[in-house]
C-alpha positions as CSV (number, residue, x, y, z in Angstrom):
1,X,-13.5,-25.3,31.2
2,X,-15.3,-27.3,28.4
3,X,-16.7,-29.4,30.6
4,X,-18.3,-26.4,32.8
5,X,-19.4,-24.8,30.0
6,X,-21.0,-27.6,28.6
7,X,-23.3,-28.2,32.0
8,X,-24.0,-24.2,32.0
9,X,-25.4,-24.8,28.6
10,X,-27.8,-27.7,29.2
11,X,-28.6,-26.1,32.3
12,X,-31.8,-24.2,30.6
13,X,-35.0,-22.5,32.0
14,X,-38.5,-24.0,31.3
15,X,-40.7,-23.2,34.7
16,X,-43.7,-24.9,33.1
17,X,-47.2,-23.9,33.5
18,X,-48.7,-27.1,33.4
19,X,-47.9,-30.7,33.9
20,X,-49.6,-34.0,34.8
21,X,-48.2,-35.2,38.1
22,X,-47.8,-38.8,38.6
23,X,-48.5,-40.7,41.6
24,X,-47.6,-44.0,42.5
25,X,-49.6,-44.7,45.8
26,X,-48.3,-48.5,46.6
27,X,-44.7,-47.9,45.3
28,X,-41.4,-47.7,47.2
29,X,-42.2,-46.2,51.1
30,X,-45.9,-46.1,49.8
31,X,-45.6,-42.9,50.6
32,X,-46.9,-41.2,47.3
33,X,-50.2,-39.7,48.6
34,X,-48.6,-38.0,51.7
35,X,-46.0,-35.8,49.6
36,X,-48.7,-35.4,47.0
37,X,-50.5,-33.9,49.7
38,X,-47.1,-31.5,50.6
39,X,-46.2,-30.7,46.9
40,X,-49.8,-29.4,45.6
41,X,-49.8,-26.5,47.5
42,X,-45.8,-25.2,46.4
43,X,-47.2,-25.6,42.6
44,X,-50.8,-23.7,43.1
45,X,-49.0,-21.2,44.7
46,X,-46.6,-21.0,41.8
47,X,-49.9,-20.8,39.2
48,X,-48.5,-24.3,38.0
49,X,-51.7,-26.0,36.2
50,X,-51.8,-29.4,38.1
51,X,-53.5,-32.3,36.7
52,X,-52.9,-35.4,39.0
53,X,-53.1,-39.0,37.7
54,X,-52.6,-41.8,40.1
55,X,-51.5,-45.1,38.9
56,X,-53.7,-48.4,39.6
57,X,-51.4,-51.4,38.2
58,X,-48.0,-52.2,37.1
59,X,-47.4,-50.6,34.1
60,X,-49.7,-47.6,34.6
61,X,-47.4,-44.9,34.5
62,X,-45.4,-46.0,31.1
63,X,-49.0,-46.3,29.9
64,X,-50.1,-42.7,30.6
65,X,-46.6,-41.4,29.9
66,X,-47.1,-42.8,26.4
67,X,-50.7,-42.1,25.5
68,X,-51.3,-38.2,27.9
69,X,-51.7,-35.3,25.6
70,X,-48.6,-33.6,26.7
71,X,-48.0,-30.7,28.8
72,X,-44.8,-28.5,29.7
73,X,-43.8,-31.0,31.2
74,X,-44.6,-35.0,33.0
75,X,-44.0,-35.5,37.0
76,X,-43.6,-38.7,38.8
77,X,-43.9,-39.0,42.7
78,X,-42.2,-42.5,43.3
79,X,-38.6,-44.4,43.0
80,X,-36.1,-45.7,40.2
81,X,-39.0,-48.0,39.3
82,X,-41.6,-45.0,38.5
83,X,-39.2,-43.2,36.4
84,X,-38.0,-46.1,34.7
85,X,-41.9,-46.2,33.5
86,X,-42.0,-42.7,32.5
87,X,-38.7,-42.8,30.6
88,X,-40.0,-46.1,28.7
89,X,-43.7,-44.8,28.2
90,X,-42.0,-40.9,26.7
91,X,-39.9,-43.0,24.9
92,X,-42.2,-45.2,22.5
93,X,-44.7,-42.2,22.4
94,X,-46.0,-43.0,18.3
95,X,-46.4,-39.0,18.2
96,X,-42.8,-38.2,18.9
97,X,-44.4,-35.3,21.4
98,X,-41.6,-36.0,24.5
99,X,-42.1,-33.4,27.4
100,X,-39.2,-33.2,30.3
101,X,-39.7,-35.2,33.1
102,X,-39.6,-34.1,36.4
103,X,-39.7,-36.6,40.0
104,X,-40.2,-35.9,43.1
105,X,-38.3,-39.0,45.2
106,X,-40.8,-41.0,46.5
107,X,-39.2,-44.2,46.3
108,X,-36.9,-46.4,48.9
109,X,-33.4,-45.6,46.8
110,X,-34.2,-42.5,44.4
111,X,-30.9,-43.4,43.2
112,X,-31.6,-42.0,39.4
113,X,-32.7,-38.7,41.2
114,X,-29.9,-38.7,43.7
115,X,-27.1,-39.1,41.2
116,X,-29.0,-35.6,39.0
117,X,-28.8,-33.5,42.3
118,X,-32.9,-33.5,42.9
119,X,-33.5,-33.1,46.8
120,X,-34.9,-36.1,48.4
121,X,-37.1,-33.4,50.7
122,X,-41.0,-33.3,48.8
123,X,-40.6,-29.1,49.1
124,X,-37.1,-28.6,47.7
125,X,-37.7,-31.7,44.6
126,X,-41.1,-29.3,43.7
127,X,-39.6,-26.1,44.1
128,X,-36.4,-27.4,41.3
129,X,-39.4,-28.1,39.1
130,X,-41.0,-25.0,39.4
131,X,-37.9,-23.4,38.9
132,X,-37.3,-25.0,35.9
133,X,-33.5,-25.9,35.7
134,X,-33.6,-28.3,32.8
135,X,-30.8,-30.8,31.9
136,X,-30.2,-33.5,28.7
137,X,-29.2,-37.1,29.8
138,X,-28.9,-39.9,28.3
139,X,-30.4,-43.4,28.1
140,X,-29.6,-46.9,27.2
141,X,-31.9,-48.3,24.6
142,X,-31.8,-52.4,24.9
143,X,-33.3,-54.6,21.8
144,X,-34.0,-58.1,23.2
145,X,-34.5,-61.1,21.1
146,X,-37.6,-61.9,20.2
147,X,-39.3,-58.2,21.4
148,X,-40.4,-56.0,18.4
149,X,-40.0,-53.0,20.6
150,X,-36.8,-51.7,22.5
151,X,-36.7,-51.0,26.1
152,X,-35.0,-48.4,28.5
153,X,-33.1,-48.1,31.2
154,X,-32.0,-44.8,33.1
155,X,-29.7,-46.6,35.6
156,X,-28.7,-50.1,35.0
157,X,-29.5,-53.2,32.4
158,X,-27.3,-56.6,34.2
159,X,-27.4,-60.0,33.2
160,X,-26.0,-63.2,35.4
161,X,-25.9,-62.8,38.9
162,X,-27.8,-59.5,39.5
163,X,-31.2,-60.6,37.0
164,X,-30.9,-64.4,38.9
165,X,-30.8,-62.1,42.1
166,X,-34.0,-60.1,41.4
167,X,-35.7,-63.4,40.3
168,X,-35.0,-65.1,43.6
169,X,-35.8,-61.6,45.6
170,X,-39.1,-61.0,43.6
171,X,-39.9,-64.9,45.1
172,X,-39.0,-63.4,48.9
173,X,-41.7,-60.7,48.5
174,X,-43.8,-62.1,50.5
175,X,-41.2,-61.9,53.8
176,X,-41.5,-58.3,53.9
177,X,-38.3,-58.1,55.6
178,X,-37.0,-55.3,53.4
179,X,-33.9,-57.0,52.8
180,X,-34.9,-59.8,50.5
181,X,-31.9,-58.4,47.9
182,X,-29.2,-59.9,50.2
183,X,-30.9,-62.7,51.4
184,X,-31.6,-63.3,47.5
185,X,-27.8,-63.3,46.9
186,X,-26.9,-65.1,50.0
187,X,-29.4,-68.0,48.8
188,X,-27.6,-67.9,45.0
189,X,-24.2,-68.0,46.6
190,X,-25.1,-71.3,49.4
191,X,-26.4,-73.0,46.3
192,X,-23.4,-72.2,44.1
193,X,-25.9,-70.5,41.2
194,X,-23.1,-67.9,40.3
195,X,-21.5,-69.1,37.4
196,X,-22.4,-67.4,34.0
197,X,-20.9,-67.8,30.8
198,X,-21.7,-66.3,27.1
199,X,-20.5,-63.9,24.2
200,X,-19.9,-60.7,24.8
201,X,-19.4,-57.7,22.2
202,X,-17.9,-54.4,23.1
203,X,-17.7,-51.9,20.6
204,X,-17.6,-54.5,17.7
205,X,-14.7,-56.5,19.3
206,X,-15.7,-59.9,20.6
207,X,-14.9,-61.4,24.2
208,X,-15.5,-65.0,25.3
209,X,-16.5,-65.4,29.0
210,X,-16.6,-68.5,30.5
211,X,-17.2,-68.1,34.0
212,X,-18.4,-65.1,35.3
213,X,-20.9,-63.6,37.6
214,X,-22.2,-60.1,36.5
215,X,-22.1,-57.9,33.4
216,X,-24.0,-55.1,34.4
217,X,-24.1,-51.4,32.4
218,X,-24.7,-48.1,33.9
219,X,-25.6,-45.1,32.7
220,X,-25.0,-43.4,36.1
221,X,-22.6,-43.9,39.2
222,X,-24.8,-45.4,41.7
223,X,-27.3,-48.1,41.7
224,X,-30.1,-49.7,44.0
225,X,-28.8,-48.5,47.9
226,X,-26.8,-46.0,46.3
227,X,-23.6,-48.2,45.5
228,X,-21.2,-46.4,43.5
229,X,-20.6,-49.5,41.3
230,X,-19.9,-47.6,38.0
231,X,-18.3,-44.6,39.9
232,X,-17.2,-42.7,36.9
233,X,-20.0,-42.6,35.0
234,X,-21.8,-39.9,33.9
235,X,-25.5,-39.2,33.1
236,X,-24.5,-37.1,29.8
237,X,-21.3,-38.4,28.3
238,X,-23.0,-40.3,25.6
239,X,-20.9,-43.6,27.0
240,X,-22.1,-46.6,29.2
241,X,-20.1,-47.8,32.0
242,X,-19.8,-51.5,31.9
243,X,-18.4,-53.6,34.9
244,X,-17.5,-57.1,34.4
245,X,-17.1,-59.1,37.4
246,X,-15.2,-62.1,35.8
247,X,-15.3,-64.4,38.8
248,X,-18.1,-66.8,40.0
249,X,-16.9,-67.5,43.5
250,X,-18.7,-67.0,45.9
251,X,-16.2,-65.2,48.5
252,X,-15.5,-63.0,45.1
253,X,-18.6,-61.7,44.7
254,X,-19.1,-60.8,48.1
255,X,-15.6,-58.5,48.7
256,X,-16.7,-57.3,44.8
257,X,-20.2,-56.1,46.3
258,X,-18.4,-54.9,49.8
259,X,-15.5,-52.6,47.8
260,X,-18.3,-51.4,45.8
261,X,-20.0,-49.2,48.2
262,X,-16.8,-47.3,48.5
263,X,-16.0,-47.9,44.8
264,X,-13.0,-49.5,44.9
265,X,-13.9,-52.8,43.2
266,X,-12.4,-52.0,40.3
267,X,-8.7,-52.4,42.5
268,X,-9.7,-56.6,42.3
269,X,-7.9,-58.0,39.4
270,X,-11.7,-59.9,38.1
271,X,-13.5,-56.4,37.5
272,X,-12.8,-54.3,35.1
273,X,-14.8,-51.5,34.3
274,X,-15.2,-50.6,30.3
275,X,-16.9,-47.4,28.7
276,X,-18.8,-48.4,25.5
277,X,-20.8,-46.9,23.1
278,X,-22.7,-50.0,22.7
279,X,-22.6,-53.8,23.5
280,X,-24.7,-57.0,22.4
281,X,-24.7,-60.1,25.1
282,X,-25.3,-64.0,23.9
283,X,-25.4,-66.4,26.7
284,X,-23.8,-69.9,26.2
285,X,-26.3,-72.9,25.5
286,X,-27.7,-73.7,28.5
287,X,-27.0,-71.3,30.4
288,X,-29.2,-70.8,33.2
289,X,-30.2,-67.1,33.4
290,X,-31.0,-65.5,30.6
291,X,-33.4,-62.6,32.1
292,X,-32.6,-59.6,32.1
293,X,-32.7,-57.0,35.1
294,X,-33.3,-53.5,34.0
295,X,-33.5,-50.8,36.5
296,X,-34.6,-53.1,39.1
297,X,-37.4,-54.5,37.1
298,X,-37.4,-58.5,35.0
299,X,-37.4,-58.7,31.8
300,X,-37.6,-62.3,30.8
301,X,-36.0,-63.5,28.3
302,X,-34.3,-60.1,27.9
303,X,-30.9,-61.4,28.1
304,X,-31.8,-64.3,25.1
305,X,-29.6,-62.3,22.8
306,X,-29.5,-58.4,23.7
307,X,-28.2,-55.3,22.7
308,X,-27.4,-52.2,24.4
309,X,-27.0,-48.6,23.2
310,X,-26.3,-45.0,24.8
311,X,-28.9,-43.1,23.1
312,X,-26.7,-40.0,24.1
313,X,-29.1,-36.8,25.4
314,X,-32.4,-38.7,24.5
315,X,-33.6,-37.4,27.9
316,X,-34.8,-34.0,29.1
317,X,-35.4,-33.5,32.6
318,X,-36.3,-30.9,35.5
319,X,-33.4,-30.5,37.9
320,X,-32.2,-27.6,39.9
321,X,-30.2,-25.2,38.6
């Protein structure tokens, strides 16, 4: 009964007037301009003042997210990528003026969106907004080694195997196969490039590992293809979900990643799966990877010395109600 009357009460009414809507037209299914096209007419109809802003480089939409005079509230048509940007750019706004955001999936997972309920359809993820069912979630601030400025994540932040998998995928581009991820993987695994090792601190207690594969924190269930790989978590609990996959072999990894899509991993006696309020990462010298993937995106460096935080209802943003 807590619980339910806890979601009633975040479950607020905003139905904003105006916003600044977002579009990334390269992103994900490069789709962006096509349900831009579908979604202006449901918020004119609804009076909603629309000012559109299409992004033009990498970066662009954390960039306008941080520097936009704000509005009721800030809408993004794209993927986990775009939001990730919005979340980063509201979040290191110098005026402290933070809006809810809003997304209309536009993306090739959407997992972020998926996991709050938002409807995949262009009509149904605008109508929520104009609705103007509101929710708090949380994110996971990360302070990196050598950055002045933290970073966010709304989904995941993984070091070891999953950062030296987006490093060899972001290489694979180029195939435009679609599934460069697990060919990525495949290629780590043949060369045996799956053994991790470093200081890891949970809470304030210390644990040595000395030959794993991933450490990877969630701040919801799912991650990229919708793989429940955290399936407990919870977008407002104020708690990360951190899976440790203590095994480098590569036959491990692989019946890790196929239990995972049905959540069961946590059943293999080298994953455990650990809520945290906060944990810090230090690789061993030499060490191999020390990047740092966050939400899908490299940070380099990033995982030189980390730490991770729930930052617990930092977020407001449009769902359905």
């Amino acid at each position: 009964m807590l619980r339910l009357v806890a979601v009633l009460a975040t479950a607020a009414a905003l139905q904003p007037k105006s916003i600044h809507l977002i579009v990334n037209p390269t992103g994900g299914s490069k789709s962006g301009l096509d349900i831009l096209d579908k979604v202006l007419p449901a918020f004119e109809a609804a009076g909603v003042d629309v000012a559109v802003q299409r992004t033009e480089y990498a970066g662009h939409a954390e960039q306008l997210a941080k520097t936009l005079e704000p509005r009721d509230a800030l809408v993004g048509i794209g993927g986990d990528g775009t939001v990730h940007e919005l979340v980063n750019g509201m979040m290191a706004r110098k005026d402290m003026r933070r809006c809810p955001i809003g997304v209309v999936p536009g993306g090739t997972g959407n997992t972020w969106a998926a996991d709050l309920g938002i409807p995949s359809d262009p009509a149904l993820a605008a109508a929520a907004i104009v609705d103007g069912g509101t929710r708090r979630v949380d994110v996971m601030e990360v302070r990196a080694a050598g950055r002045s400025a933290p970073s966010y994540s709304i989904n995941i932040a993984a070091c070891g195997f999953p950062a030296a998998v987006l490093e060899e995928t972001n290489e694979l581009r180029w195939l435009g196969l679609g599934a460069q991820y697990d060919l990525a993987g495949l290629s780590l695994i043949s060369q045996g490039r799956t053994s991790f090792a470093g200081e890891l601190e949970i809470d304030g207690q210390a644990l040595e590992l000395a030959d794993y594969s991933f450490i990877q924190a969630q701040i919801n269930a799912r991650m990229g293809k919708r793989v429940p790989f955290a399936p407990d978590a919870e977008v407002d609990d104020g708690l990360l979900d951190l899976v440790l996959v203590k095994s480098s072999s590569g036959a491990d990894i692989i019946l890790a990643n196929f239990l995972a899509r049905f959540g069961k991993h946590e059943l293999l006696d080298f994953v455990d799966i650990v809520q945290c309020e906060r944990f810090s990462y230090a690789p061993a010298r030499g060490n191999e990877a020390d990047d740092l993937n966050l939400d899908g995106e490299l940070l380099p460096g990033g995982a030189d010395r980390f730490e991770a935080a729930c930052v617990a209802g930092a977020l407001e943003v449009l769902v359905p109600r």
